[in-house]
N, C-alpha and C positions, 0 to 999 in steps of 0.2 A: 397425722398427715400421711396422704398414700405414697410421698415421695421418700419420707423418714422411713417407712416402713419399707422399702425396694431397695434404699440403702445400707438398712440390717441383713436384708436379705441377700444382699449383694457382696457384704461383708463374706456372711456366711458359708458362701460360694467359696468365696478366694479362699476360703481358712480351708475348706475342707478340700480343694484342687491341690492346694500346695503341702496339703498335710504330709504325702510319703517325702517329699523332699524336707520339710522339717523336721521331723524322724530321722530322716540319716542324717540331717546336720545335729540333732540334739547328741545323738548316737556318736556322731565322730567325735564331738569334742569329749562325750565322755570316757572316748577309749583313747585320748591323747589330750590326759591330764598338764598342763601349763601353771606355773607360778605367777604369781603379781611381777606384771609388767614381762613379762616371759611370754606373752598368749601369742606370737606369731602365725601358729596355725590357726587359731580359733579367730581371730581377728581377721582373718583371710577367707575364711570360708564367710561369714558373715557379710565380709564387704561383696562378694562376689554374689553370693545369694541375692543380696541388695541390688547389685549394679542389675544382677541379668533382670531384675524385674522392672528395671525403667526409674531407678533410683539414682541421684546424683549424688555421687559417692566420693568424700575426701579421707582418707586416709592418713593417719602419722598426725593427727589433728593436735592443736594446744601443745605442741614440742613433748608426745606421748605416741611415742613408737607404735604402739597398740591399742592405738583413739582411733575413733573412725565415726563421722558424723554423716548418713545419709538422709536426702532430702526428696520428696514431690509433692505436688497439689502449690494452691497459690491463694488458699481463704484467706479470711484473716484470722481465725484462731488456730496458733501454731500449737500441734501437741506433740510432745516427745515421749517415742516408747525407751526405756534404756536396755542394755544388754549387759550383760556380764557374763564374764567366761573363763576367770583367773580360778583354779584347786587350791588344796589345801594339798600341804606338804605328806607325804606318806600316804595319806589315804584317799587323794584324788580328788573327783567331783562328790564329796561328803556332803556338798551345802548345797547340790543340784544347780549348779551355775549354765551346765550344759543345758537345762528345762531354760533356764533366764532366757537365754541368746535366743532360742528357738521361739519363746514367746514374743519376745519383742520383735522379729522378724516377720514371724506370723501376723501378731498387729498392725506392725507396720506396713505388710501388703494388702490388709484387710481395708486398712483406715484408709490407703492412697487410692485403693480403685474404686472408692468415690467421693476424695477427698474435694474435687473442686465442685461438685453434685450438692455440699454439703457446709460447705465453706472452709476448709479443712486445711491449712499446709501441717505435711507430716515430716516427721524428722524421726529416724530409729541412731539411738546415740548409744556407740559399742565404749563402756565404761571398765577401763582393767583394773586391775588392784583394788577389787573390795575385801577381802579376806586380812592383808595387809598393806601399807600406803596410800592410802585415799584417793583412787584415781578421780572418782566423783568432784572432791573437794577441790582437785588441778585445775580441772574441768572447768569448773564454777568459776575460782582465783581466774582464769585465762582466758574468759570469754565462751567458752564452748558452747554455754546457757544462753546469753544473751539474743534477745528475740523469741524465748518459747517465752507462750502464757502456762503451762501444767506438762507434768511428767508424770508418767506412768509407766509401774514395772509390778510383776508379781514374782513373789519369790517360793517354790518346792516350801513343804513342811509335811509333818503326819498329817495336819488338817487343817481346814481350811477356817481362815479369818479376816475380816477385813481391815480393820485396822489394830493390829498386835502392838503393843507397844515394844518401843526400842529402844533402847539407852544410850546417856552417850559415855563416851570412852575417851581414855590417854594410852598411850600405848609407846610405853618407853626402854632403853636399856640401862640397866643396875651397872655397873662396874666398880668393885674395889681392888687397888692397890695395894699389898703388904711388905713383905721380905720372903726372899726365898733362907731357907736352912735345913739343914739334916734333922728329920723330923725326931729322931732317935739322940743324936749324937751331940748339936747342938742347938734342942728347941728354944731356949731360952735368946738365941739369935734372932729369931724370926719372927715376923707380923702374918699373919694368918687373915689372909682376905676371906676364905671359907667359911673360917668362925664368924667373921663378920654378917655375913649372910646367913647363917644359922642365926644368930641373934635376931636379923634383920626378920626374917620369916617367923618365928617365935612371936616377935610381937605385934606383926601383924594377923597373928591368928589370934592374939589375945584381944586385938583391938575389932575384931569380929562381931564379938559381944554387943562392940557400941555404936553398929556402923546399921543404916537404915536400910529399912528391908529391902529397898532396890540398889544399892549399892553393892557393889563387887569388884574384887580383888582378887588378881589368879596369875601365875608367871611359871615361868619353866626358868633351873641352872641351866646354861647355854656352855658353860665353863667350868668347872669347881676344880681346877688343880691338874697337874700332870702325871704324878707319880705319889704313893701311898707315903714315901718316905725322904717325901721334900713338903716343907712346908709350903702349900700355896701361897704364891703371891701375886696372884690375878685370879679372882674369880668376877665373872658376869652371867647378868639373867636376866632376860626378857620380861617382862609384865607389863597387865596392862591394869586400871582403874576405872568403873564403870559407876554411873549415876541415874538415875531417872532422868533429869534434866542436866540440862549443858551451865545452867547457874549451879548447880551445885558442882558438878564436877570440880570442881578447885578447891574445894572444901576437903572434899574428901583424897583427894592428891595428896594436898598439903600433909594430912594424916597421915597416910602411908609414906611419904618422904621422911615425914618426921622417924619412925620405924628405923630404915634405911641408914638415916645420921645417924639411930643409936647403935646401931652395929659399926659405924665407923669408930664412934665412940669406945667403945666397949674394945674396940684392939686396937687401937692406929690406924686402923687402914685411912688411905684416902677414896672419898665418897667422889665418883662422878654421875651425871647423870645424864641422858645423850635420849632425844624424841628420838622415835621409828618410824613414826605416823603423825600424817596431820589430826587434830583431834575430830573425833567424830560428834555430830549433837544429834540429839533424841529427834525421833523421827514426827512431823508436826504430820497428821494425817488429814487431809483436805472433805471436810463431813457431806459437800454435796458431790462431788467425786466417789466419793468411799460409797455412798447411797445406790449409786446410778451404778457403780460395779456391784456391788452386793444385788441388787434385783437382776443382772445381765449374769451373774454366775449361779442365781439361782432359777433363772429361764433355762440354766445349761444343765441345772441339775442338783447342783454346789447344796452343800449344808451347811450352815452356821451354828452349830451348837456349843461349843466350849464357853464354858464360864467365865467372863472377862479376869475373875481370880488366878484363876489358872493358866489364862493367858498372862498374867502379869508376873506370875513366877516365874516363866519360861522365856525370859523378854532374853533379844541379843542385842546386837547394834550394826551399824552399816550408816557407810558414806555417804547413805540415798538420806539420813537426816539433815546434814550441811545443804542438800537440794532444798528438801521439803520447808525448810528456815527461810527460804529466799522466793521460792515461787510457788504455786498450789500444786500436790505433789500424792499421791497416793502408792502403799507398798504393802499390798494385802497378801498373805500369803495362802498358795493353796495347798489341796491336801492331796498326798499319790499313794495313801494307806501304805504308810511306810513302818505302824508302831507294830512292835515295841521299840525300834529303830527311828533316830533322832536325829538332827540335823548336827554331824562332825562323829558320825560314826562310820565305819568300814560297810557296819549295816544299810545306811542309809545309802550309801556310793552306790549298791548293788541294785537300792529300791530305784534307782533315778533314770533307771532304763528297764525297767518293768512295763508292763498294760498300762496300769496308772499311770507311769507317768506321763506317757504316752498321750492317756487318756487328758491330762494337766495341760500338755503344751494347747491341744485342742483347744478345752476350753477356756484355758487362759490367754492363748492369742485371741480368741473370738471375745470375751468378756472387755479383755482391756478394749479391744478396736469397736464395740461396742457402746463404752461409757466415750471413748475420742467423738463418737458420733451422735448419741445423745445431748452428752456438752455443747457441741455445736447448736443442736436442735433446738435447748432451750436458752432463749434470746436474755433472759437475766442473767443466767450463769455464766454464760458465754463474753456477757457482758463485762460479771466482775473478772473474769480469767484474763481478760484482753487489760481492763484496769490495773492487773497486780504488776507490771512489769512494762515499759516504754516499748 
């Protein structure tokens, strides 16, 4: 239809008008790196990019300081681009969250100037804490969701994929209990929380052996003691527990809990255990969505080559799974030729304001607002998107 095709092209327009203004927003946030639920500037620049383009803009959304849900058009299939824009600790925008915000803004000025053209309400939903505390997940629990039929975000990588798998995760804090004593003078006094957690770590690397190839276990000591020559009596340490699927995740918890006991076991300490995070579940990737973006980033250029193998060993997790569980949901990630630099390196922070990535926000605002306006176009898909959700 010649009206489909004036509304890609129309798309197109806005992506590449508003390009340098996306660029200095991807740019600022990533020279003023924010922590989960900390992103005050980044959540400002966002909302205000939004409002000046004719966007109704609520702010502080779902009792989340740093939500922000903007809105326009009036079809009847709602699509949501999200945003992200929380760092990692030390090493900044490592996971190119600064690229997220800039795409979902870009899509979402893309998909609105001809969303009512098209039947379109657009909504770009600024989501904080995916790195740690599941802003996503709030989001969901509190309504934020309610009323989109599909959500779409792309996330930075060395290369481009469409539907990467994601795992899901627990993400808890260890704490034991012992006795303090003079490590020298009267060890025979003291309960050694430290040991505890050596023991505990010990047999989680042995139970390595017997844990399924998508499962993973990984934590940092947050704690281990004060002094060389006091016996600890408080150590803690963050970890988290990772599965393919959100059914298994319990399974494999329960494993590594078990571990954890035996290091209480093994000295006295007393074992607590204290969540971080809401749990996260495996990302469900919506296959005619996934489609409609795969041939719209390969009109932009995009390759798809990596071996689904390969993409499987590489798999992370994110709070966009708890999304993708509930309503039709796609989280392709693209590529800003960032190898041998990975996503949670210093290397990669450096790559996510590079040409590429530059070149990424381009056409991943264009591709996502692309497949929001295909969706529309065709009348069965459109149909079940508007079916999945009241």
């Amino acid at each position: 239809m010649s009206w489909h095709m004036d509304a890609r092209s129309a798309a197109r327009e806005r992506v590449e008008r508003a390009l340098p203004e996306l660029l200095r927003l991807s740019h600022r946030i990533h020279a003023h790196p924010e922590l989960a639920f900390e992103e005050e500037r980044a959540a400002t620049w966002v909302a205000e990019a939004l409002d000046a383009a004719g966007f109704a803009v609520a702010r502080g959304i779902a009792g989340l300081p740093t939500a922000l849900a903007a809105r326009a058009g009036s079809g009847p299939l709602h699509v949501a681009f999200l945003a992200e824009y929380d760092s990692l600790p030390d090493i900044g925008h490592a996971c190119g969250h600064n690229l997220i915000a800039a795409m979902a803004v870009g899509a979402g000025l893309a998909a609105a100037r001809v969303a009512d053209q098209v039947g379109l309400t657009v909504s770009v939903i600024g989501t904080p804490a995916e790195e740690r505390g599941g802003g996503k997940v709030l989001l969901l629990e509190r309504g934020a969701f309610d009323g989109v039929h599909a959500a779409l975000m792309a996330h930075p990588a060395p290369v481009d994929a469409v539907d990467p798998p994601m795992l899901a995760w627990s993400h808890f804090e260890v704490a034991y209990a012992g006795k303090a004593a003079h490590a020298s003078a009267f060890p025979e006094q003291g309960v050694n929380a430290l040991d505890a957690l050596t023991v505990a770590q010990t047999a989680i690397g042995l139970l390595r052996q017997h844990l399924r190839a998508g499962d993973r276990v990984h934590g940092i000591v947050t704690c281990g003691g004060a002094a060389p020559n006091v016996v600890p009596d408080r150590t803690t340490a963050s970890y988290m527990v990772r599965a393919r699927r959100t059914e298994e995740l319990a399974e494999v918890r329960r494993r590594v809990e078990r571990c954890f006991e035996a290091g209480a076991l093994a000295t006295g300490s007393a074992l607590t255990l204290r969540e971080l995070s809401p749990m996260y579940a495996d990302v469900r990737h919506d296959a005619d969505l996934g489609r409609l973006y795969r041939r719209n980033a390969e009109a932009l250029g995009r390759q798809f080559v990596i071996p689904a193998a390969q993409l499987e060993r590489a798999a992370g997790s994110t709070d966009m799974g708890n999304v993708s569980q509930v309503l039709p949901a796609i989280h392709p990630v693209i590529g800003i030729d960032s190898l041998p630099a990975v996503n949670h390196q210093p290397e990669f922070a450096a790559h996510c304001v590079t040409a590429a990535a530059d070149r990424a926000v381009h056409d991943g605002a264009l591709a996502l607002a692309w497949t929001a306006i295909d969706a529309a176009n065709d009348a069965e898909l459109s149909t079940r998107l508007r079916a999945t959700r009241p």
